[in-house]
N, C-alpha and C positions, 0 to 999 in steps of 0.2 A: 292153681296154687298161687299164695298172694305172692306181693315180692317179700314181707316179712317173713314167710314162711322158706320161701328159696333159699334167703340169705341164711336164715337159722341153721338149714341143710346143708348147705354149701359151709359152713363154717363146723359145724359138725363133722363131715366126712373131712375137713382139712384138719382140725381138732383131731379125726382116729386117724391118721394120715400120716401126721409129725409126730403121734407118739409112738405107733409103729415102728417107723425112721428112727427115731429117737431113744426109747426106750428099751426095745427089743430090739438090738444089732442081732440076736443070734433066729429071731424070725428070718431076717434077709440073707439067705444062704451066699452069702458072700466071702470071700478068702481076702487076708491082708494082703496074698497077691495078686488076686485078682482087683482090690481097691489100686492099687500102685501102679500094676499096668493101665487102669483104666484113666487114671489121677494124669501119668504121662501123656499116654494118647489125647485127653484134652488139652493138656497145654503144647503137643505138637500140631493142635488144631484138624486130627485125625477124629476126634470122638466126639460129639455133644450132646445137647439134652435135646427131645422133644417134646411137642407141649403134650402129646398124650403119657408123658411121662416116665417114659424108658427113654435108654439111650439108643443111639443109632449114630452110622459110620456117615462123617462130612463129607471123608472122600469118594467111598463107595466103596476102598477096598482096604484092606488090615491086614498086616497078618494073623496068622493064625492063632498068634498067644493075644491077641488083640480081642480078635474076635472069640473067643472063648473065653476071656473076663468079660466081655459084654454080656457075652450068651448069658453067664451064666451071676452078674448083678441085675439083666431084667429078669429074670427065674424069680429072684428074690424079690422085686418087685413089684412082681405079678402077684406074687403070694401078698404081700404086704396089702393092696390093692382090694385085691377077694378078699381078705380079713375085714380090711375098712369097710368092703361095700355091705358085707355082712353085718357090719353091727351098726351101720348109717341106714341102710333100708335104700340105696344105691345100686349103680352097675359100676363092676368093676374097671369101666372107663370112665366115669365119671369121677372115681375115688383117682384114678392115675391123671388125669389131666386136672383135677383140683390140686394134688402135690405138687405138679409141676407149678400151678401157681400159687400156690401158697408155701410152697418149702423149698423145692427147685432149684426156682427163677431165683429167690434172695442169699443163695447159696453158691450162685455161681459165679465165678472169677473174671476179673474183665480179660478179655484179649479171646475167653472160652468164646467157640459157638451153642447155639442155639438154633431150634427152629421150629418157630411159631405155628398152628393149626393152617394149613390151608397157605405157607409160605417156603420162604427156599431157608437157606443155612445164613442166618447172622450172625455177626459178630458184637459180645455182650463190650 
């Protein structure tokens, strides 16, 4: 594959990625409260993004209303993902770790963690 051609790709599955995200809130089976517990949890630096594009626990432990708006905004995520990779010609990890970088990472709050492919939990 050239690099002209990657890039095309990659900008396409980020393209069906953010409008997934964007467009279709009722694609990502997500609850406004399971948004709000999850909204908290990152700013008690409990919750963040990783770069394959789901969330995951900084501490390692939650409770349980924690963890069950995680459960269940990667759910929606995951779906969102196999949507993109389906109409990109992708695997649905390649559609999840382009969103993290192309929609993600430019959306996340400073003081939020993070944590990079192959890294521990930063701080944005």
């Amino acid at each position: 594959m050239t690099r002209t051609a990657f890039f095309a790709l990659t900008a396409g599955v980020a393209t069906a990625t953010l409008l997934a995200l964007t467009v279709a809130p009722a694609a990502v089976a997500q609850t406004a409260q399971a948004k709000a517990t999850v909204d908290s949890a990152k700013a008690a630096g409990v919750v963040g993004e990783q770069a394959d594009g789901f969330l995951g626990l900084v501490t390692g432990a939650a409770d349980p209303a924690v963890k069950a708006a995680v459960a269940e905004i990667n759910a929606g995520r995951a779906q969102i993902y196999r949507e993109a990779a389906a109409k990109t010609g992708v695997t649905a990890e390649a559609a999840g770790a382009s969103a993290y970088t192309q929609v993600v990472q430019t959306r996340m709050k400073p003081g939020e963690f993070y944590r990079p492919a192959g890294a521990g939990w930063m701080r944005k």
